[in-house]
DSSP file (Angstrom, degrees, kcal/mol; ACC not computed):
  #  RESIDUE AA STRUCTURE BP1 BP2  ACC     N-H-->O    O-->H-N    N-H-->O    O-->H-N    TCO  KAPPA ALPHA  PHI   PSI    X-CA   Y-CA   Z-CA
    1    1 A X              0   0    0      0, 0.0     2,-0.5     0, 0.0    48,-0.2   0.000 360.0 360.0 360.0 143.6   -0.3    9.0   -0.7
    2    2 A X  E     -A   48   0A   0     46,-5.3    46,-4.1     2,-0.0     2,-0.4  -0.951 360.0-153.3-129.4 151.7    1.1   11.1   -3.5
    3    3 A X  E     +A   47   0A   0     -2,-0.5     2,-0.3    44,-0.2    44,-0.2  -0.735  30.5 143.2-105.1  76.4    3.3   10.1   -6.1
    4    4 A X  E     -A   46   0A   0     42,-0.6    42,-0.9    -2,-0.4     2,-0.1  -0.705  51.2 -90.2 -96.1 154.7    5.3   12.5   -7.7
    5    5 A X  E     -A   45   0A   0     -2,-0.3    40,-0.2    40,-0.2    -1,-0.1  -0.427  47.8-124.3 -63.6 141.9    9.0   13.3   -9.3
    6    6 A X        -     0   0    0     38,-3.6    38,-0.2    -2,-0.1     2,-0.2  -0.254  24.2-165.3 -87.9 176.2   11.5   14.6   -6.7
    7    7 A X        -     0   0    0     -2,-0.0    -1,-0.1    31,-0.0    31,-0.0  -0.267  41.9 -86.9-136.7-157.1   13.0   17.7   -7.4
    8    8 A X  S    S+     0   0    0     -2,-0.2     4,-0.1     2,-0.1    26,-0.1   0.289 123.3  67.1-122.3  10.3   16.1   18.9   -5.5
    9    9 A X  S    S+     0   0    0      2,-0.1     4,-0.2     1,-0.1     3,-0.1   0.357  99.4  58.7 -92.2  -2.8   14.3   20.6   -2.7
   10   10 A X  S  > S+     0   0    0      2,-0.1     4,-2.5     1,-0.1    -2,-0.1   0.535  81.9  88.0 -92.7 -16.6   13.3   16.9   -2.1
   11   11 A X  H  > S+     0   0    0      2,-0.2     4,-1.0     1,-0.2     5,-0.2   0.660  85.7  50.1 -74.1 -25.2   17.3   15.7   -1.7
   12   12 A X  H  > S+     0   0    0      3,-0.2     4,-3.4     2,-0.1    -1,-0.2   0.940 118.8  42.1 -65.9 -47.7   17.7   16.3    2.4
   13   13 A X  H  > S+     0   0    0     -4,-0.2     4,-2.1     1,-0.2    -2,-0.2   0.924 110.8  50.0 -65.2 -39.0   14.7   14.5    2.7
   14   14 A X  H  X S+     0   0    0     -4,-2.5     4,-2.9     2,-0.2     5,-0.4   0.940 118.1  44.3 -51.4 -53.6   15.3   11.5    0.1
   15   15 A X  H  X S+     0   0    0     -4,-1.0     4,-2.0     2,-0.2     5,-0.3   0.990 106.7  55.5 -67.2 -35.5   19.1   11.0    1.9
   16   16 A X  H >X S+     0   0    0     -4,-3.4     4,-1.3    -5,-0.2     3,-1.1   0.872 115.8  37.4 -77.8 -83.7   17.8   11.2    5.3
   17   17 A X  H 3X S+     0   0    0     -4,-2.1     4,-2.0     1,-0.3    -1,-0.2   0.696 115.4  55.4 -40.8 -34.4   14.9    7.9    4.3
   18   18 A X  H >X S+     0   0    0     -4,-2.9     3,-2.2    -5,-0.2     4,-0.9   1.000 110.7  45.0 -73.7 -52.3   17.8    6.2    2.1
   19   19 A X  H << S+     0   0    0     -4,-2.0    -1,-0.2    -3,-1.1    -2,-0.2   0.942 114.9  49.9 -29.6 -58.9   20.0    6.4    5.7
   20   20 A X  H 3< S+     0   0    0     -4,-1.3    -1,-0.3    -5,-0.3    -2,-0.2   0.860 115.6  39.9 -60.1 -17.2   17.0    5.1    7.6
   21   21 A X  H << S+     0   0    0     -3,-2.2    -2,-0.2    -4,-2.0    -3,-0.1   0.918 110.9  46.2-101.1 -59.8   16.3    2.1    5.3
   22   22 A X  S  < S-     0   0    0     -4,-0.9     5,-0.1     1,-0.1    -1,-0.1  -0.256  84.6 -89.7 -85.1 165.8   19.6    0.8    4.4
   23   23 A X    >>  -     0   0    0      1,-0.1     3,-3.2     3,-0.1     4,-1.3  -0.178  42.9-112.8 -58.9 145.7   23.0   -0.3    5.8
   24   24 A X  T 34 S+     0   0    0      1,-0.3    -1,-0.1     2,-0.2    -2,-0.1   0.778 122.1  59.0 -50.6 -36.4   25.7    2.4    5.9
   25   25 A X  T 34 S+     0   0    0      1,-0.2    -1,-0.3   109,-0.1    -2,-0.1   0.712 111.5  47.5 -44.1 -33.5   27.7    0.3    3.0
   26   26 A X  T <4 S+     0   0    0     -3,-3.2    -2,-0.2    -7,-0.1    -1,-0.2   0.699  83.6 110.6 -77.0 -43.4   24.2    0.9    0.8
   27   27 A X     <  -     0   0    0     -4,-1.3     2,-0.1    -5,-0.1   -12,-0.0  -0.186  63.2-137.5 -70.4 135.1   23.6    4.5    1.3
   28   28 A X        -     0   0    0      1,-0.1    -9,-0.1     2,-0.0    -1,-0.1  -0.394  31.6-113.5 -69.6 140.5   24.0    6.9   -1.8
   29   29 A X     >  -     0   0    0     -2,-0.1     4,-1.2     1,-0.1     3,-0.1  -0.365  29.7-101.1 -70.2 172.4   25.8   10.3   -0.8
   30   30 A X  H  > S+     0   0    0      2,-0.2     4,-3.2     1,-0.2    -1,-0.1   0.892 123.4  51.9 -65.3 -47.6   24.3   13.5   -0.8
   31   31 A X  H  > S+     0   0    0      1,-0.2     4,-1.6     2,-0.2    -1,-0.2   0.829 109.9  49.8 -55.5 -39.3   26.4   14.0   -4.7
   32   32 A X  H  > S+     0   0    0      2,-0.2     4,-1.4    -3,-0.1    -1,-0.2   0.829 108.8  47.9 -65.5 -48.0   25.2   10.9   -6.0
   33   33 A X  H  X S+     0   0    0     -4,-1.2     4,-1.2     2,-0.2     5,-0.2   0.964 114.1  52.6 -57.3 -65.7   21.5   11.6   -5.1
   34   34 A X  H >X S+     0   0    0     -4,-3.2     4,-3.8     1,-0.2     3,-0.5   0.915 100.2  54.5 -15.4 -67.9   21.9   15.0   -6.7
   35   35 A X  H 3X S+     0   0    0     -4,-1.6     4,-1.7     1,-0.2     7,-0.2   0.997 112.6  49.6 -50.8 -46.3   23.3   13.8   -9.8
   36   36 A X  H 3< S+     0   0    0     -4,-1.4    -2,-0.2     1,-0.2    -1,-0.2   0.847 109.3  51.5 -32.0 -36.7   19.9   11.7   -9.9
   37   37 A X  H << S+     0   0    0     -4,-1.2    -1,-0.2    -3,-0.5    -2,-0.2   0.932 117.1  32.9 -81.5 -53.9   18.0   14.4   -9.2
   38   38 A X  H  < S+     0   0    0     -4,-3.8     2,-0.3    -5,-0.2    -2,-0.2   0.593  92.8  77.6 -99.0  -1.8   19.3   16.8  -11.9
   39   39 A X  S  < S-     0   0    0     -4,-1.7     3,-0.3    -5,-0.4     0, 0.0  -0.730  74.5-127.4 -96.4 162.5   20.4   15.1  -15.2
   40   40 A X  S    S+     0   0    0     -2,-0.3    -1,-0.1     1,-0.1    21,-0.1   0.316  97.3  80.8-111.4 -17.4   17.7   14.0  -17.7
   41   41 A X  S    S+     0   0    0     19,-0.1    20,-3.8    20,-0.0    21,-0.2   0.815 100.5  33.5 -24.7 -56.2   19.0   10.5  -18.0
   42   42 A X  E     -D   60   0B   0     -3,-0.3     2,-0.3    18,-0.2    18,-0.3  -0.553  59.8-158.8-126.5 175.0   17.2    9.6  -14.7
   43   43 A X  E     -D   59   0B   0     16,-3.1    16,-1.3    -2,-0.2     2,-0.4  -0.966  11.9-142.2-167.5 138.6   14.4   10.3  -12.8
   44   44 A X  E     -D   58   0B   0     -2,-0.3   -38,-3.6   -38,-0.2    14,-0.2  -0.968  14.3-155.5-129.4 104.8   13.6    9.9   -9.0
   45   45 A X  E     -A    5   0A   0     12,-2.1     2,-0.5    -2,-0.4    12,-0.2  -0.484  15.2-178.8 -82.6 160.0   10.1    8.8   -7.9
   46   46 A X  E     -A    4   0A   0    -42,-0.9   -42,-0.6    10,-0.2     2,-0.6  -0.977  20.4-143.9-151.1 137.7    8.8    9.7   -4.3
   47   47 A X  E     -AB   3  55A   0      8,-5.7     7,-5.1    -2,-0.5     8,-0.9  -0.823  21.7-153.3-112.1 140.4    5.6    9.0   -2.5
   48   48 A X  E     +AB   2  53A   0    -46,-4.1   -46,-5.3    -2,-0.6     2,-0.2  -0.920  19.4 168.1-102.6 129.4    4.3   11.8   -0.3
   49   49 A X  E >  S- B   0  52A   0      3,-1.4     3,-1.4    -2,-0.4    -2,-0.0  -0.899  75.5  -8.4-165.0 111.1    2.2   11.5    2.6
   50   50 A X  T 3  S-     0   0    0     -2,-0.2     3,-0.1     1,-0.2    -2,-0.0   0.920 126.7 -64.5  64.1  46.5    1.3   14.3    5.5
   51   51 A X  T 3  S+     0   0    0      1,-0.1     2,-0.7    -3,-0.0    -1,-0.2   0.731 119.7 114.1  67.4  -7.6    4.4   16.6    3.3
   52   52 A X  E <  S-B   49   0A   0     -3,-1.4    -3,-1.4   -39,-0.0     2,-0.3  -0.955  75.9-118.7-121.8 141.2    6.8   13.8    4.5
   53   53 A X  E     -B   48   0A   0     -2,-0.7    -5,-0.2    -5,-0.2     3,-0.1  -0.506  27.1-178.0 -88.9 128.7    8.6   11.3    1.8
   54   54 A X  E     -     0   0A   0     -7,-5.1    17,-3.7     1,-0.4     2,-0.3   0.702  63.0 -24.8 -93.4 -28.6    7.5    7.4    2.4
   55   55 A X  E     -BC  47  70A   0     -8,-0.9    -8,-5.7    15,-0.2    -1,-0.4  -0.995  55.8-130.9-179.9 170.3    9.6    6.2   -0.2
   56   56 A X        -     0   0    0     13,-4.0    13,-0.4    -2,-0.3     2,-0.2  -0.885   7.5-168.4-152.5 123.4   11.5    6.4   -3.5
   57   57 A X        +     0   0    0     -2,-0.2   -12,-2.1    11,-0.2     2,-0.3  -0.764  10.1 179.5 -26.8 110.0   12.4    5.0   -6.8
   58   58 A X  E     +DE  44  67B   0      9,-1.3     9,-1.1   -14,-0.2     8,-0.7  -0.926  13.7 160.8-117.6 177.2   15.5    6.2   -9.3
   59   59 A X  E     -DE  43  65B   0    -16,-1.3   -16,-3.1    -2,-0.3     2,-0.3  -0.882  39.4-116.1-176.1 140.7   16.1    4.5  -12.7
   60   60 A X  E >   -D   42   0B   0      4,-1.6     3,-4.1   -18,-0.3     4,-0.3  -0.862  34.6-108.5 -95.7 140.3   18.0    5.7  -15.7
   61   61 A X  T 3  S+     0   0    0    -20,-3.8   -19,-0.1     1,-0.3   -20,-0.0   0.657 118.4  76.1 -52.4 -15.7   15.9    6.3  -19.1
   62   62 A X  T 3  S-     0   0    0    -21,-0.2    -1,-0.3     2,-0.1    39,-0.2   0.704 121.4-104.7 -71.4 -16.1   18.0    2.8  -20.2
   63   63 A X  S <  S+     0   0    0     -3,-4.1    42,-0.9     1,-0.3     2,-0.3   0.000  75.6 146.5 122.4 -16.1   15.5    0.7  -17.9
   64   64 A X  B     -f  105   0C   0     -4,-0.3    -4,-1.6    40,-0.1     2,-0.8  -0.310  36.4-160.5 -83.0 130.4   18.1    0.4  -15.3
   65   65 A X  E     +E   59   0B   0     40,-3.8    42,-0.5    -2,-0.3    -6,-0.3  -0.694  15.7 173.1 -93.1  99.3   16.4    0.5  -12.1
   66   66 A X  E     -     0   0B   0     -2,-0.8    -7,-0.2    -8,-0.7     2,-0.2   0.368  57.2  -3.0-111.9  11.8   19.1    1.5   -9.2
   67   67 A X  E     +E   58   0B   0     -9,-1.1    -9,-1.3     2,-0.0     2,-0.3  -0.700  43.6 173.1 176.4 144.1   17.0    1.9   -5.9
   68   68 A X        +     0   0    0    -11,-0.2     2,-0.2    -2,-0.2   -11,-0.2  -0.967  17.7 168.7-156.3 167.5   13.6    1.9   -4.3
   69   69 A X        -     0   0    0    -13,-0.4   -13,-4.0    -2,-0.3     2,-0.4  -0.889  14.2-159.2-179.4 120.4   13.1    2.2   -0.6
   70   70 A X  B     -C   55   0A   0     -2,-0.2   -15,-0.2   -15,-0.2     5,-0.1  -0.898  33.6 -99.1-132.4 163.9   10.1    2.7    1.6
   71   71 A X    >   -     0   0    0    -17,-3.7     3,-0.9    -2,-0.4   -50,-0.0  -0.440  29.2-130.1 -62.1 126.2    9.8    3.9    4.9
   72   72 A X  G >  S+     0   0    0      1,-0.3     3,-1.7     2,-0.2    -1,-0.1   0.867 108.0  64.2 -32.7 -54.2    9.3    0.8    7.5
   73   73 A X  G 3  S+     0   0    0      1,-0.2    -1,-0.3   -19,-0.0    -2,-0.1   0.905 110.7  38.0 -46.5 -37.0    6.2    2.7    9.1
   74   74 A X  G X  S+     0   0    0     -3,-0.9     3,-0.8   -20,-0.1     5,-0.4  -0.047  85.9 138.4-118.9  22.9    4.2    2.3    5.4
   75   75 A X  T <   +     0   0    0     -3,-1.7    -3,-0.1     1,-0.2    -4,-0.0  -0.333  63.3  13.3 -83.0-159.6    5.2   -0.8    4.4
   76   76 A X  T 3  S+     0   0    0      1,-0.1    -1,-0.2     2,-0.1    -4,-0.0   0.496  95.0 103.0  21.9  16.5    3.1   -3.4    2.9
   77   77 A X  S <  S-     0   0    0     -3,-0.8    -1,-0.1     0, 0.0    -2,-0.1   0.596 104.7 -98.2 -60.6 -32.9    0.4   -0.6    2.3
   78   78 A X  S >> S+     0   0    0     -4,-0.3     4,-3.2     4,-0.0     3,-1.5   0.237  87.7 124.7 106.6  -0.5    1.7   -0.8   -1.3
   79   79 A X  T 34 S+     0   0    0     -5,-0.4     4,-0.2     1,-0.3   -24,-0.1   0.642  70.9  54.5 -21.5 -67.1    3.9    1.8   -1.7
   80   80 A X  T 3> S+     0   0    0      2,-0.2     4,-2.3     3,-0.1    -1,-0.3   0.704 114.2  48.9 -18.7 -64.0    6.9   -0.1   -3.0
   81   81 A X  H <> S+     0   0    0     -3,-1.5     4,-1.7     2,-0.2    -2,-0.2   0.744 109.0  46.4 -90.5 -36.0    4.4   -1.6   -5.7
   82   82 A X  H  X S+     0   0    0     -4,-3.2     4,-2.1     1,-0.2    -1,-0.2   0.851 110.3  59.2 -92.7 -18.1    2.9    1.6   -6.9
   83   83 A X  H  4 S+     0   0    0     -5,-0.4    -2,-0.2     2,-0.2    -1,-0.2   0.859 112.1  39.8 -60.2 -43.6    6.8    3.0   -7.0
   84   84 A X  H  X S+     0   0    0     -4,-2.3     4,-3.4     3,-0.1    -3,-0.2   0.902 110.6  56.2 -59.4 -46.4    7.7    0.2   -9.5
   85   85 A X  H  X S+     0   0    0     -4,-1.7     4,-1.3    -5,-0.2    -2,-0.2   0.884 110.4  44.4 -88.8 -23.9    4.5    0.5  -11.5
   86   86 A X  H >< S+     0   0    0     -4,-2.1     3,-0.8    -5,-0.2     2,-0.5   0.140 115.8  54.2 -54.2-135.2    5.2    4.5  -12.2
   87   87 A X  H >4 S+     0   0    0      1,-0.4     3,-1.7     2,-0.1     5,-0.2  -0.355 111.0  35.8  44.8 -83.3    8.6    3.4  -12.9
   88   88 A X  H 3X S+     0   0    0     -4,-3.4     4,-1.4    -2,-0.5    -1,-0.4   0.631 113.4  62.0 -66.4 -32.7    8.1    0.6  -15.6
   89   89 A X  H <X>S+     0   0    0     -4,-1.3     4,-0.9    -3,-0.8     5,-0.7   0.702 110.9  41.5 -70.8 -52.9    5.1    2.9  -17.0
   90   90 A X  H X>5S+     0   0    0     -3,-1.7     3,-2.1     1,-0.2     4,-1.4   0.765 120.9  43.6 -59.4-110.3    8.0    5.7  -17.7
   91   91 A X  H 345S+     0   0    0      1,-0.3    -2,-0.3     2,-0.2    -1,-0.2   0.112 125.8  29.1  67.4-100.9    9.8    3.4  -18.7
   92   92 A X  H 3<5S+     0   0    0     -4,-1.4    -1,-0.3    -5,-0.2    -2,-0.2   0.482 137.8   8.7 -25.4 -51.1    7.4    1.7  -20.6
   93   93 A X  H <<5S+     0   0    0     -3,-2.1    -3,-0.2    -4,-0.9    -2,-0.2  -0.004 114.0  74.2-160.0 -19.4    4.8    4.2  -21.9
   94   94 A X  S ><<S-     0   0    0     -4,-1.4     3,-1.0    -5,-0.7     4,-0.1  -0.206  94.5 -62.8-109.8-159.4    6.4    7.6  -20.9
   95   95 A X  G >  S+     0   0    0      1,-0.3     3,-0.7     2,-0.1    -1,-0.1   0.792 126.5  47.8 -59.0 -24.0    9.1   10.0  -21.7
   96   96 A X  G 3> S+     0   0    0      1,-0.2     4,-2.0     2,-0.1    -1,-0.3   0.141  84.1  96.8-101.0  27.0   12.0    8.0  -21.1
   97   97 A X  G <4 S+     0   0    0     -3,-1.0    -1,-0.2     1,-0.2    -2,-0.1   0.818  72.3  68.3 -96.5  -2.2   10.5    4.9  -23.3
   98   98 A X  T <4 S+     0   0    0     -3,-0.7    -1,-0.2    -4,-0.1    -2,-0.1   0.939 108.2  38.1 -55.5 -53.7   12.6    6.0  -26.7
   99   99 A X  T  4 S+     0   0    0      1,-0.1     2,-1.3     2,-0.1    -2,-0.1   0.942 112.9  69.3 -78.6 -47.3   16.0    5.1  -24.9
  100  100 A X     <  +     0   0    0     -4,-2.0     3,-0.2     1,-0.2    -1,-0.1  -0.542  52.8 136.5 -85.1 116.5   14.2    2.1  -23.4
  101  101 A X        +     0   0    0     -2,-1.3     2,-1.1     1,-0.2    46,-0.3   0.876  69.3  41.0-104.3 -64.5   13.5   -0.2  -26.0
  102  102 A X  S    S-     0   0    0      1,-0.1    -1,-0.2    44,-0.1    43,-0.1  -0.645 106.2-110.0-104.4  52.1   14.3   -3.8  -24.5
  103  103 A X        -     0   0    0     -2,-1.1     2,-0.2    -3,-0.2    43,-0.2  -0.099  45.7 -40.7  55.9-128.2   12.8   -3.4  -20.7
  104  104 A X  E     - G   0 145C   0     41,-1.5    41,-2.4    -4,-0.1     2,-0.3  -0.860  37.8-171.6-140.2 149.9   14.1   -3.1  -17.4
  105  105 A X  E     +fG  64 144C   0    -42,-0.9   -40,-3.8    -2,-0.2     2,-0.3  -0.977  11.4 156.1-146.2 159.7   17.0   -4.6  -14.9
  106  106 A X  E     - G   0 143C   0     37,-1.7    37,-1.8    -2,-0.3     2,-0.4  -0.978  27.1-128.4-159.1-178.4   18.1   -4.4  -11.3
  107  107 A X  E     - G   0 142C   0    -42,-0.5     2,-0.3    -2,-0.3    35,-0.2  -0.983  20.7-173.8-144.7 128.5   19.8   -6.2   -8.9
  108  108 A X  E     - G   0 141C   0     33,-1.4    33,-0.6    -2,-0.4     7,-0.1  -0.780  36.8 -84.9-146.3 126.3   19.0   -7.1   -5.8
  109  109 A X  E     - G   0 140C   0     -2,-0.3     3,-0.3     1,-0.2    31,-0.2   0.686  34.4-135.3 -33.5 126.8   20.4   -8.8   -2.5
  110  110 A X  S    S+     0   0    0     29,-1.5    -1,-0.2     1,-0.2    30,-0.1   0.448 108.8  57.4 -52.7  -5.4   20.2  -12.6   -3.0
  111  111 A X  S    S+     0   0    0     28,-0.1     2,-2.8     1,-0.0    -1,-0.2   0.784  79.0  98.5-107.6 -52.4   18.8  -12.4    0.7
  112  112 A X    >>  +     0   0    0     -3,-0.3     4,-2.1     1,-0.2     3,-1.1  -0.020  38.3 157.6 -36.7  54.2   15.9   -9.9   -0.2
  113  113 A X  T 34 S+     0   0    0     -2,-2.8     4,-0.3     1,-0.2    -1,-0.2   0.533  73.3  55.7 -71.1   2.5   13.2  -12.4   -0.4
  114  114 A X  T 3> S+     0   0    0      2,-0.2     4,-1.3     3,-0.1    -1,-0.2   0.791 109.2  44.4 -87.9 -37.6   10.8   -9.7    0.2
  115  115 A X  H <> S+     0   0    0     -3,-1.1     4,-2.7     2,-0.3    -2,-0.2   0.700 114.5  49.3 -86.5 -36.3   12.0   -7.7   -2.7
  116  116 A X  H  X S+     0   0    0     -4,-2.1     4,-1.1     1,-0.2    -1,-0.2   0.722 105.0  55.6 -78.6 -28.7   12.2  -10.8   -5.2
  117  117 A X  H  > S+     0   0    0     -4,-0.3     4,-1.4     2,-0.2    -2,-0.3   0.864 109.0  50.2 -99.4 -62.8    8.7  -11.8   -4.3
  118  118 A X  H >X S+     0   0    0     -4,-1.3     3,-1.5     1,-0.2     4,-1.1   0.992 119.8  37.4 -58.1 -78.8    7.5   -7.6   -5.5
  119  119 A X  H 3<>S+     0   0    0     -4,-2.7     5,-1.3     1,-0.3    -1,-0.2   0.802 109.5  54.7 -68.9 -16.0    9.4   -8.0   -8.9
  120  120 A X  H 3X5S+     0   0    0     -4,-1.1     4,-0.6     1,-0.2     3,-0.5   0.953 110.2  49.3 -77.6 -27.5    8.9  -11.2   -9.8
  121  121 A X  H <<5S+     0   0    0     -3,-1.5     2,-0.9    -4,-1.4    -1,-0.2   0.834 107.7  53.3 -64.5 -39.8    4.9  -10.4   -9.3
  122  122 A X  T  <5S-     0   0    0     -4,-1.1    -1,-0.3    -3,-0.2    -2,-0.1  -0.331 134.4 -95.8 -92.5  46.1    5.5   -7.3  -11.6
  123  123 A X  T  45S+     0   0    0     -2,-0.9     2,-0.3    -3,-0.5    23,-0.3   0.865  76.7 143.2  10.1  66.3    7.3  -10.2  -14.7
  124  124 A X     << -     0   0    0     -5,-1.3     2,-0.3    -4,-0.6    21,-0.2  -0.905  34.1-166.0 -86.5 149.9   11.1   -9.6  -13.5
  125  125 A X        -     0   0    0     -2,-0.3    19,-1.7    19,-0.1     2,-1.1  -0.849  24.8-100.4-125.0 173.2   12.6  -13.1  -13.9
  126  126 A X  E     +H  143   0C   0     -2,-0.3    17,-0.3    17,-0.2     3,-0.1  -0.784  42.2 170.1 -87.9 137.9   15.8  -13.8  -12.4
  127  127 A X  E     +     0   0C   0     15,-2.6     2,-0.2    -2,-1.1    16,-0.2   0.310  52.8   3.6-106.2   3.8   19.0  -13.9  -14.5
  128  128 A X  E     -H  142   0C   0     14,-1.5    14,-3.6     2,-0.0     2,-0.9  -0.714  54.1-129.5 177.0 127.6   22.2  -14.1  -13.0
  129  129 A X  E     -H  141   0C   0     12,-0.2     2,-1.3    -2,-0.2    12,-0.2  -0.700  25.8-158.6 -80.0 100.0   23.5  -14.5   -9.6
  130  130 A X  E >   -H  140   0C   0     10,-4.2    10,-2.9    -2,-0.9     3,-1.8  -0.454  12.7-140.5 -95.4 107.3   26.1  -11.7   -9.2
  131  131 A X  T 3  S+     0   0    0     -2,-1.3     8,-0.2     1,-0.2     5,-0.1  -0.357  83.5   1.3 -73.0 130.1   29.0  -12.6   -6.1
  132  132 A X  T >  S+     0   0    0     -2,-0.4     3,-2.9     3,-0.2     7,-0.2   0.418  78.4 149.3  85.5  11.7   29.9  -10.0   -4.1
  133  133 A X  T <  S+     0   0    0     -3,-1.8     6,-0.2     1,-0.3     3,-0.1   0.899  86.9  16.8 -52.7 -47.8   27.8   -7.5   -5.8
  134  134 A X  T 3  S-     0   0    0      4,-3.1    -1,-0.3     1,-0.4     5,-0.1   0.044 132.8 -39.7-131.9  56.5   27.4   -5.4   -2.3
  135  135 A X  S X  S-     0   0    0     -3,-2.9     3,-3.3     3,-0.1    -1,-0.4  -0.108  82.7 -40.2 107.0 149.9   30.2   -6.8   -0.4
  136  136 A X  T 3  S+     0   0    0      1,-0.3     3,-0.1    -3,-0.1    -4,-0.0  -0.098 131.8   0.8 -34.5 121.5   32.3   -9.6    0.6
  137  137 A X  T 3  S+     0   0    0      1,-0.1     2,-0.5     0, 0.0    -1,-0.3   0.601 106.7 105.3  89.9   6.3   30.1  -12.2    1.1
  138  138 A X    <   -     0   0    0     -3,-3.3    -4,-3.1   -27,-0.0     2,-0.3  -0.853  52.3-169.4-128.7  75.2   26.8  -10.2    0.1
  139  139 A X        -     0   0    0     -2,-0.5   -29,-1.5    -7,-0.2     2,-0.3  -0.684   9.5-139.1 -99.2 156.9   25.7  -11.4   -3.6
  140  140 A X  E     -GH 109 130C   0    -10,-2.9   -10,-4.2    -2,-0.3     2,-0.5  -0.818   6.0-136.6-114.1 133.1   22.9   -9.9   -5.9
  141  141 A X  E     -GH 108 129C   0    -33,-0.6   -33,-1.4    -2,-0.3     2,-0.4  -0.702  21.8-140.8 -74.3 130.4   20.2  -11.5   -8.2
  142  142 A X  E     -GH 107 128C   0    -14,-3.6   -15,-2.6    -2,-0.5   -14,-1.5  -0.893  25.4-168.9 -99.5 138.6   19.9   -9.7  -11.8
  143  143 A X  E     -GH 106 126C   0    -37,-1.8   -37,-1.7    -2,-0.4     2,-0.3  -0.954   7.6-162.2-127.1 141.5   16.5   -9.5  -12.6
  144  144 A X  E     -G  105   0C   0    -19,-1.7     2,-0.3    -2,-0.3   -39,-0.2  -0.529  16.4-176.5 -93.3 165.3   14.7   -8.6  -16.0
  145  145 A X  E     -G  104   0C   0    -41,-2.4   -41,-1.5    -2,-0.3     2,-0.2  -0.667  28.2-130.1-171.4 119.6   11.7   -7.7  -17.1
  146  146 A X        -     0   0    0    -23,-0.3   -44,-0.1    -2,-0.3     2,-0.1  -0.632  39.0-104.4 -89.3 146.8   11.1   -7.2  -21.1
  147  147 A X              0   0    0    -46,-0.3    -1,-0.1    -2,-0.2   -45,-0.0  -0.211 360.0 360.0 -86.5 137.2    9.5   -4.0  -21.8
  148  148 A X              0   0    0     -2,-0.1    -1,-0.1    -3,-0.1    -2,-0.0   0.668 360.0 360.0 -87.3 360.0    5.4   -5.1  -22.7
């Protein structure tokens, strides 16, 4: 697998994965992935494998972490986990770690026991139950993680 920062020759392929892994209420538009893609705020990780994208990571240089998503065929392989850990490294350790002083957050469905189980391993703690966060009836855990 290879890990690199997407570009915008990467953006059909990154929307077409985001389609496959989440519900249609979830999926970023094509404009929204763009904006990601091209502003210096943020930054979109992508693991590569046989030329085809397995998964992805974006986060703004403020720590906030606002998607990751890996392809069903390669999960549990680690993907997921080596997508986080570039992340907080940039983050962390990298260009964007002037803006981030005071860690990382995300939010993620309060159902996503898979997802909670990944950050808490990597020190997010939970902080806040937010209701309705991705729909009626659909609430999100805010998780931290203070920059090491």
């Amino acid at each position: 697998m290879e890990y690199i920062v997407a570009s915008p020759v990467s953006l059909d392929a990154v929307t077409t994965l985001d389609r496959l892994i989440f519900p249609v209420e979830e999926v970023w538009d094509s404009l929204l992935w763009k904006e990601m893609l091209k502003t210096n705020i943020s930054r979109v990780l992508i693991a590569k494998s046989d030329g085809a994208i397995k998964g992805f990571i974006s986060f703004y240089n403020n720590g906030k972490i606002t998607k990751l998503g890996v392809d069903p065929k390669v999960r549990n392989l680690g993907v997921g986990s080596t997508l986080l850990a570039l992340a907080i490294e940039c983050l962390d350790k990298g260009d964007f770690s002037a803006k981030c002083r005071n860690g990382s957050s995300l939010h993620v469905k309060a159902t996503n026991k898979i997802a909670i189980k990944l950050y808490l391993k990597v020190g997010f703690v939970e902080d806040s139950n937010v209701k309705d966060y991705y729909g009626q009836g659909s609430d999100a855990i805010r998780m931290l993680r203070v920059r090491s």
